[in-house]
C-alpha positions in Angstrom: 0.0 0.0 0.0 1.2 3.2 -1.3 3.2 5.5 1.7 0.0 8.3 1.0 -2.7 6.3 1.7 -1.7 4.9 5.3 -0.8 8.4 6.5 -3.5 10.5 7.7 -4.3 12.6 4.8 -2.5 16.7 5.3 -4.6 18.7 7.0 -4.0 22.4 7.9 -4.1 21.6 11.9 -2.3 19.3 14.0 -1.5 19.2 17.9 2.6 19.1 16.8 4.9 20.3 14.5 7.9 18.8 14.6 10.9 20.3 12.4 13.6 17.8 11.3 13.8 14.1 10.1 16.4 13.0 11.4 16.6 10.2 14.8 15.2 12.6 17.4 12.3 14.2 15.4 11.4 10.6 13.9 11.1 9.3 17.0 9.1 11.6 18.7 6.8 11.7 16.0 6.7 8.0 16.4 6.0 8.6 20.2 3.1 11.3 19.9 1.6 9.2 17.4 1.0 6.3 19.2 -0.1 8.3 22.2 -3.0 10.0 19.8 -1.4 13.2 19.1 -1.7 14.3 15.7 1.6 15.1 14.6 3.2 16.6 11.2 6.9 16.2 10.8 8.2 17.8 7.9 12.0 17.7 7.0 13.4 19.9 4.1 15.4 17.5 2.7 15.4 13.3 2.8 15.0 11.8 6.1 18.2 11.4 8.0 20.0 13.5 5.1 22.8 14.9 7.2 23.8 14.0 10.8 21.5 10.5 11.4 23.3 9.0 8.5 26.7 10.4 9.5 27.3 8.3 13.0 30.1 5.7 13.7 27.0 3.5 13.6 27.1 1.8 16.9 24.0 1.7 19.4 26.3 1.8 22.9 26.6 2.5 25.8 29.9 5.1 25.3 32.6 3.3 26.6 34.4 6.2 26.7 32.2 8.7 28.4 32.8 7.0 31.7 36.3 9.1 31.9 34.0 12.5 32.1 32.2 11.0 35.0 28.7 11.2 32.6 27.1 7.5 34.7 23.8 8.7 34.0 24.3 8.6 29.9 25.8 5.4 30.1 23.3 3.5 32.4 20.5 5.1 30.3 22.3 4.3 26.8 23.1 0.7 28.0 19.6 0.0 29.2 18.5 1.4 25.4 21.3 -1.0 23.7 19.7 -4.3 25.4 16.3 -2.8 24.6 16.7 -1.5 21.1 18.4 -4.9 20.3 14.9 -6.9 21.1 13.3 -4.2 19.0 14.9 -4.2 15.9 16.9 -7.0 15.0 17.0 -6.7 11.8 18.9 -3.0 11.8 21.1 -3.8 15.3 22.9 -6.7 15.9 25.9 -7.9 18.7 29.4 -7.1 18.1 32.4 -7.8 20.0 35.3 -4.7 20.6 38.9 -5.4 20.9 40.8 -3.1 23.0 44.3 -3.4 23.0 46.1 -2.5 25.6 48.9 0.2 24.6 51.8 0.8 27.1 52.2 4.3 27.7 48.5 5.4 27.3 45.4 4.4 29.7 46.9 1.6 32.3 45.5 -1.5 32.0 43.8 -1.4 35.5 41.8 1.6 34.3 40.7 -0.2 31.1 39.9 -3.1 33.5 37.5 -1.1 36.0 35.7 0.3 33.2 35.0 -2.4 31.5 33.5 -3.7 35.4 31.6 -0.9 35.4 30.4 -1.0 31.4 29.2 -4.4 32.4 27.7 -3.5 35.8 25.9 -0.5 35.0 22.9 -1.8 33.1 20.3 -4.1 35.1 19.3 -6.2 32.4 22.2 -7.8 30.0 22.0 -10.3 28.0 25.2 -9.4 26.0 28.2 -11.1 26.5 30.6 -9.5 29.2 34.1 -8.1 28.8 37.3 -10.7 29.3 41.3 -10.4 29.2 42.9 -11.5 26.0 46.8 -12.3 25.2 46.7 -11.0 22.0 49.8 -12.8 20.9 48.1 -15.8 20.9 44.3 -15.0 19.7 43.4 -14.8 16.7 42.5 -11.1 17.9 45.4 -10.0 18.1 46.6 -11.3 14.1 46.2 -8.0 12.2 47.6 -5.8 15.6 51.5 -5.2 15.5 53.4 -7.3 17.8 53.9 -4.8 20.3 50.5 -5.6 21.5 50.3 -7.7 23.5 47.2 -7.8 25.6 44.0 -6.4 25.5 40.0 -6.2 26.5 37.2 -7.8 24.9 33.5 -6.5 25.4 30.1 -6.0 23.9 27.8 -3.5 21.7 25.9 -3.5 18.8 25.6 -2.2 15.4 23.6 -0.1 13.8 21.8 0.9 10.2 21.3 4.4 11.7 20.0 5.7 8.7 17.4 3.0 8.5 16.7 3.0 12.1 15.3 6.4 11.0 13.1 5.7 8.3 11.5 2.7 10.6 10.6 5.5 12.8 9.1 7.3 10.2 7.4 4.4 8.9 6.1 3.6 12.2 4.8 7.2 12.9 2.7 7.1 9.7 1.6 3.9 10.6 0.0 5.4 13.9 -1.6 8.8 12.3 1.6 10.8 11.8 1.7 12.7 8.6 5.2 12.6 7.7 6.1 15.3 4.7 10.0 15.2 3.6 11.5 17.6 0.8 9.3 20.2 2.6 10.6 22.9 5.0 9.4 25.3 7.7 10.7 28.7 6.2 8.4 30.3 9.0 6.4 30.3 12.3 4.7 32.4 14.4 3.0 32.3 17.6 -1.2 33.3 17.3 -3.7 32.8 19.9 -2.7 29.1 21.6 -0.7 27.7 19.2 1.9 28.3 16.1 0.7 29.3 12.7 3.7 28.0 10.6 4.6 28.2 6.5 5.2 25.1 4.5 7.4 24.9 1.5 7.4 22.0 -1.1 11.5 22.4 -1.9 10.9 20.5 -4.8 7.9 22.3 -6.6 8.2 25.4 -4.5 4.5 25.8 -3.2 3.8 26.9 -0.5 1.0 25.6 2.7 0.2 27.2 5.7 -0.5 24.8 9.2 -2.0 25.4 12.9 0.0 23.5 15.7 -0.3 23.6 19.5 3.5 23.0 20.1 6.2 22.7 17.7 9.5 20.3 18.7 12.8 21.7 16.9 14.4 18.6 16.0 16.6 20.3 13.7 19.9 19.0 14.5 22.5 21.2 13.4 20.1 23.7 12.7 18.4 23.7 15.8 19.5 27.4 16.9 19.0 28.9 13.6 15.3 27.0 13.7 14.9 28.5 16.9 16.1 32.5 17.0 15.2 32.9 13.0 12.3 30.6 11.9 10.5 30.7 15.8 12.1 34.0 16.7 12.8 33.0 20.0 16.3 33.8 22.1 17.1 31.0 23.9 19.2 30.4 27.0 20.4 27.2 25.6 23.4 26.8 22.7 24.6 24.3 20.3 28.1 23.5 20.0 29.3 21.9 16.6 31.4 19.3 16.1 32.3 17.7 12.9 33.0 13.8 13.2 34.8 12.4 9.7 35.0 8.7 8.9 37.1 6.6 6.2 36.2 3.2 4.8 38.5 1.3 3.2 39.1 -2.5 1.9 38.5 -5.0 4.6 41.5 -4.6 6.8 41.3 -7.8 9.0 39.4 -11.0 9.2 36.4 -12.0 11.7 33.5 -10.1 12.7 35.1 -8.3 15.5 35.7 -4.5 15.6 38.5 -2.4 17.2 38.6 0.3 19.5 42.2 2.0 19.4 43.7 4.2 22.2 45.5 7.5 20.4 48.3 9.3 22.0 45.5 12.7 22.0 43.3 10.5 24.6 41.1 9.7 22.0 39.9 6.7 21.0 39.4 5.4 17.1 37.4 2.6 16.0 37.8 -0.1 13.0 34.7 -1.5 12.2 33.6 -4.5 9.9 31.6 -2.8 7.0 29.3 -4.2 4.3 31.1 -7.5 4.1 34.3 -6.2 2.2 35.3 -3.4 3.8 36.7 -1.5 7.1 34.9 1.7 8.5 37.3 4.0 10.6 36.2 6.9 12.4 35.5 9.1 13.9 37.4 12.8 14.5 36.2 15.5 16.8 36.4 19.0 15.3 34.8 22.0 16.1 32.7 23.6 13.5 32.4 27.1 12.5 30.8 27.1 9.4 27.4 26.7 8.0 25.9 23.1 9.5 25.1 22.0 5.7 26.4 19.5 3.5 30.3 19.3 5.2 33.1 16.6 3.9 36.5 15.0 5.6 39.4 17.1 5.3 43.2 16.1 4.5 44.2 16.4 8.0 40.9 14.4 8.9 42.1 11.5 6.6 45.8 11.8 7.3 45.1 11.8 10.9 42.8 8.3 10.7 45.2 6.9 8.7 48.1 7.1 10.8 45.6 5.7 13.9 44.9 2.8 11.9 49.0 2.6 11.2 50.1 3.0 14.7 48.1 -0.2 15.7 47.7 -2.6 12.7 50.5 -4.3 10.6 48.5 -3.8 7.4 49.2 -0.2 6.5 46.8 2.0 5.0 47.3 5.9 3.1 44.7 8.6 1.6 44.8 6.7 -1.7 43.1 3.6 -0.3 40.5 5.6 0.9 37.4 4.2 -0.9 34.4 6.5 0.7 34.3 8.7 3.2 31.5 10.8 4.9 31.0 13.6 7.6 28.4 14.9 9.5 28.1 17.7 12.1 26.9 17.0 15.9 24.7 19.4 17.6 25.7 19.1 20.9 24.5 20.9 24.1 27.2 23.6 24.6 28.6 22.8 28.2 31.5 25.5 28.0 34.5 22.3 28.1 37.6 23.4 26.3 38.1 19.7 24.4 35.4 18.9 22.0 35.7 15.2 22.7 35.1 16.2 26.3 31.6 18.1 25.3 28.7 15.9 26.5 26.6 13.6 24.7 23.5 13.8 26.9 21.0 15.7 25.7 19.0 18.7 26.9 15.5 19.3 26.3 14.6 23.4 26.5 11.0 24.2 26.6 10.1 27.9 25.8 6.7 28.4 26.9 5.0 31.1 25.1 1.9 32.9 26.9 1.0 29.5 28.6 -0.1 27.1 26.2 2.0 27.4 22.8 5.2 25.6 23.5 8.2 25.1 21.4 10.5 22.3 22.7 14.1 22.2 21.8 16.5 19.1 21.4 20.2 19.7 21.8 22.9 17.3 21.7 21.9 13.4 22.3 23.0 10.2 20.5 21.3 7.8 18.2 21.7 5.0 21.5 19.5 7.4 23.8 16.9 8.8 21.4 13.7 6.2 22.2 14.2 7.4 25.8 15.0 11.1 24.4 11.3 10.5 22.8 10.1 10.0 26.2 11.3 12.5 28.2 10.5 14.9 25.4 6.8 13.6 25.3 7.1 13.9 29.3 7.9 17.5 29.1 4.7 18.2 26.8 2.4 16.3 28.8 1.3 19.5 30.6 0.0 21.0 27.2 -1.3 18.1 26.4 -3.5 17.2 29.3 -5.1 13.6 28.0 -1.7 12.7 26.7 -1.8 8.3 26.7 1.2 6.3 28.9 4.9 5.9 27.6 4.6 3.2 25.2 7.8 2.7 22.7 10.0 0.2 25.1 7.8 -2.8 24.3 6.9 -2.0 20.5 9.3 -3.7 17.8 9.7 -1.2 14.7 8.6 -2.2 11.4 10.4 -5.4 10.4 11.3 -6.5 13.9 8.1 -8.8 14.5 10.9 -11.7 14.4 10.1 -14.6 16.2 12.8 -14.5 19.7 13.7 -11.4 18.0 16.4 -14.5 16.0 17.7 -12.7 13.0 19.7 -16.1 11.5 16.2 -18.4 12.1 14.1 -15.8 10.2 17.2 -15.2 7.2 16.8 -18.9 6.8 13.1 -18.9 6.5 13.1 -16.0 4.1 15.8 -18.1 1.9 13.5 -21.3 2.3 10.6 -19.5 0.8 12.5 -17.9 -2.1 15.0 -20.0 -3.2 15.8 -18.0 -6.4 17.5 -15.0 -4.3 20.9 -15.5 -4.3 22.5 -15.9 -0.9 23.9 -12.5 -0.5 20.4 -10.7 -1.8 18.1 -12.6 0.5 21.1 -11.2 3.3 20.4 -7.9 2.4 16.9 -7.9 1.9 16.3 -9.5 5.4 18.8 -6.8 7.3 17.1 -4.2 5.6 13.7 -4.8 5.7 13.1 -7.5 8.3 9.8 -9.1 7.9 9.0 -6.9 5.4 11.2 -8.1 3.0 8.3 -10.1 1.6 6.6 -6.8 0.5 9.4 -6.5 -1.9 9.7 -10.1 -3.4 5.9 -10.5 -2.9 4.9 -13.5 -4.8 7.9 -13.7 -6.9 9.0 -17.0 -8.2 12.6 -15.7 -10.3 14.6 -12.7 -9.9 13.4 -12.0 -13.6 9.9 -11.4 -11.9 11.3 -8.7 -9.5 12.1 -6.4 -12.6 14.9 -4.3 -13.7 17.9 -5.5 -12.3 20.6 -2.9 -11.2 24.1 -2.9 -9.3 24.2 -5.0 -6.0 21.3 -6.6 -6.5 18.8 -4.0 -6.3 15.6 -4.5 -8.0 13.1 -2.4 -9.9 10.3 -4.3 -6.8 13.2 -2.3 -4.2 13.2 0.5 -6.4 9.2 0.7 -5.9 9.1 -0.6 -2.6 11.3 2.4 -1.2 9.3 5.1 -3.5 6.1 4.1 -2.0 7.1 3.3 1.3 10.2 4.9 2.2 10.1 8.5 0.8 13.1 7.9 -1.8 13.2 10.2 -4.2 16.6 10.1 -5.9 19.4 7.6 -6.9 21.3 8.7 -4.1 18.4 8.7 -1.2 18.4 4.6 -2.4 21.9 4.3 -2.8 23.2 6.2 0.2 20.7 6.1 2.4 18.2 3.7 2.1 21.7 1.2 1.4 25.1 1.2 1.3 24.7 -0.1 -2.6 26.6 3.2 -3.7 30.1 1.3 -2.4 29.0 -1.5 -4.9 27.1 0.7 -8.0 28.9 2.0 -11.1 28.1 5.2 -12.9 26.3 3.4 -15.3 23.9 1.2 -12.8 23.6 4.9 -10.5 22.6 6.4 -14.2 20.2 3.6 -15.3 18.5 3.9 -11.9 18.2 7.6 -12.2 16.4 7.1 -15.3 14.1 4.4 -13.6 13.0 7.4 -11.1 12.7 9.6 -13.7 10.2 7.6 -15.4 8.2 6.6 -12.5 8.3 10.2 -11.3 6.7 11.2 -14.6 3.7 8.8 -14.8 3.0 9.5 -11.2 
């Protein structure tokens, strides 16, 4: 069924307004829907178009946060990781960290009680613990220069973060929401009890007006700009931002273990299994002057992951192997520390009440881990305009896809292959870690991939190609490629040109 028809149909008044499509407004949207708001999100560009697509792509508990004393965000974001991994398991799956231990940097009894700690925090975990490893004898410890010798193993997940958004869209739309992307808020103001705000279609360039009773900002990077220019309101809160670069390169090292690599600058670096063939490294910390658009690495960015990767691995790596890179800017809360890896990753929720009832609520900072329970406490701090609002309801509701049986991944992939024996073993992979359960909207009743249509780089179909049109919001090659997939790392100018034409045509006879 086509996205339009399952969404409530636009209308010109809502209870919310939420600006921005990325993790936090998705799932708040998600949220208020299923507690019988009616919500409009509209985002000006594709969902999860700049920073939720830009992450290191872990759902954790931040490891590393426990040096900055910030227990809270860790408990929280390893109570979400356990939680999050019942609810989509499909998008988030286990993975085991190496951490070697490096003479001269953190002591190994530091690495040791935080590890305790990482695995004591949480209440409920059903993830393996942390352990000691000699590193000269595990096969751990193969791709590491010899002069590591021992080293930490532990758990956290993985995450399609940019997927993990759409879900929430898809999930919000299911539930009422009417979720409007390409579309921005060039203005607001506040009339009577509520927000009188102007929509514009950025593709066609027509313009809508809308009534809502409180507006969320949810605009990321933007979220000051949104707030003083668009709301015209001066808040006391400020964004601090800080552009975070990673590198992915030819599969670096065997297994399906990642590493997390201490750097002389008290950072740490990770080297991440990625798409089967390839390593993701990342991220840097930089602050960010400039506009919070479209950003990209920088030579010292990519020289300076490089020569992490070489102080720690035997395989050595330069700029030239470099086969994709991406960068995204984080909106974090501004808490005035010097080091912008020291800035917090909690978030802060401001609520600017204007004349009583018309509220605007503000989201700063916050990671992808956090953001269900971000959801929460930003549905929390509404409740009091929104009298009747229904009970919390998110921690116990799997996202589209996730209705797996035991929440078991592997048993479900094996089903999926038993019913459509024509996929080849690396599509049906895909399909099912993209979609889930709903991967049988795509192949349908499909007997060959001849009956799935057009067939284009990676094995994406012209039944994908529809599937994420009418479902998804994808508008463009790259929204599918980039986005929606990682099949760009895979697609040749020719395939990315063939399925820009396939668009094309279905855009026209729409």
């Amino acid at each position: 069924m086509a996205a339009a028809t399952r969404q409530r149909e636009p209308s010109d008044a809502y209870d919310l307004l939420i600006v921005g499509g990325g993790i936090n407004g998705t799932g708040i949207a998600r949220d208020a829907a299923g507690r019988g708001l009616s919500v409009l999100l509209a985002e000006r560009g594709d969902l999860a178009g700049f920073t939720s697509s830009s992450s290191t792509k872990l759902i954790h508990g931040g490891l590393r946060y426990l040096e900055y004393y910030e227990f809270r965000l860790v408990r929280e974001a390893l109570a979400e990781r356990e939680r999050l991994l019942r609810l989509a398991p499909h998008v988030i799956w286990p993975l085991r960290f190496v951490l070697p231990h490096d003479e001269g940097l953190r002591p190994a009894w530091m690495l040791r009680l935080g590890l305790f700690l990482y695995d004591h925090l949480a209440r409920l975990r059903t993830l393996p613990g942390s352990h000691g490893v000699d590193l000269r004898s595990s096969d751990y410890g193969a791709p590491l220069q010899k002069r590591l010798k021992r080293g930490f193993v532990y758990s956290d997940c993985w995450v399609e973060d940019s997927r993990l958004v759409v879900l929430n869209a898809m999930d919000a739309r299911e539930r009422g929401a009417t979720v409007l992307t390409r579309t921005g808020v060039v203005s607001a103001r506040h009339e009577g009890d509520g927000w009188v705000a102007t929509l514009r279609d950025e593709r066609g360039g027509t313009e809508r007006t809308v009534r809502a009773r409180a507006v969320v900002n949810a605009a990321g990077p933007w979220v000051s700009e949104t707030l003083g220019g668009t709301l015209g309101i001066n808040s006391r809160a400020a964004v601090r931002l800080i552009k975070g670069s990673h590198i992915v390169v030819k599969r670096l090292f065997a297994g399906d273990q990642a590493y997390i690599l201490q750097q002389p600058d008290k950072r740490i670096i990770f080297a991440i299994p990625y798409e089967r063939d390839f390593t993701l490294i990342g991220t840097t910390d930089v602050p960010y002057e400039g506009e919070p658009g479209p950003v990209s690495i920088s030579p010292e960015e990519t020289d300076y992951l490089c020569g992490c990767i070489n102080r720690s691995f035997d395989t050595k790596i330069t700029p030239a192997d470099v086969v994709w890179s991406y960068s995204g800017v984080r909106p974090l809360y501004d808490d005035a520390a010097e080091n912008a890896s020291a800035v917090t990753r909690d978030y802060v929720l401001d609520v600017e009440d204007q004349g009583g009832r018309a509220a605007v609520l503000s989201v700063f900072g916050g990671k992808i881990t956090t953001y269900r329970r971000l959801a929460e406490h930003a549905l929390e701090k509404l409740k009091p305009y929104f009298p009747a609002l229904k009970k919390a309801w998110t921690g116990d509701a799997v996202l589209p896809g996730g209705a797996m049986k035991d929440a078991d991944f592997d048993q479900f992939l094996a089903k999926l292959r038993a019913e459509k024996p024509f996929l080849p073993d690396e599509t049906a992979r895909r399909l099912a870690r993209a979609y889930g359960t709903r991967a049988r909207d795509i192949v349908g009743t499909a007997q060959s991939m001849a009956d799935l249509g057009e067939v284009f780089d990676g094995g994406l179909t012209a039944a994908e190609v529809d599937y994420l049109r009418t479902e998804e919001w994808a508008v463009t090659a790259e929204d599918i490629l980039w986005r929606r997939s990682k099949l760009g790392l895979r697609t040749s100018a020719d395939s990315a040109a063939r399925l820009t034409a396939y668009l094309d045509r279905k855009a026209e006879a729409a």
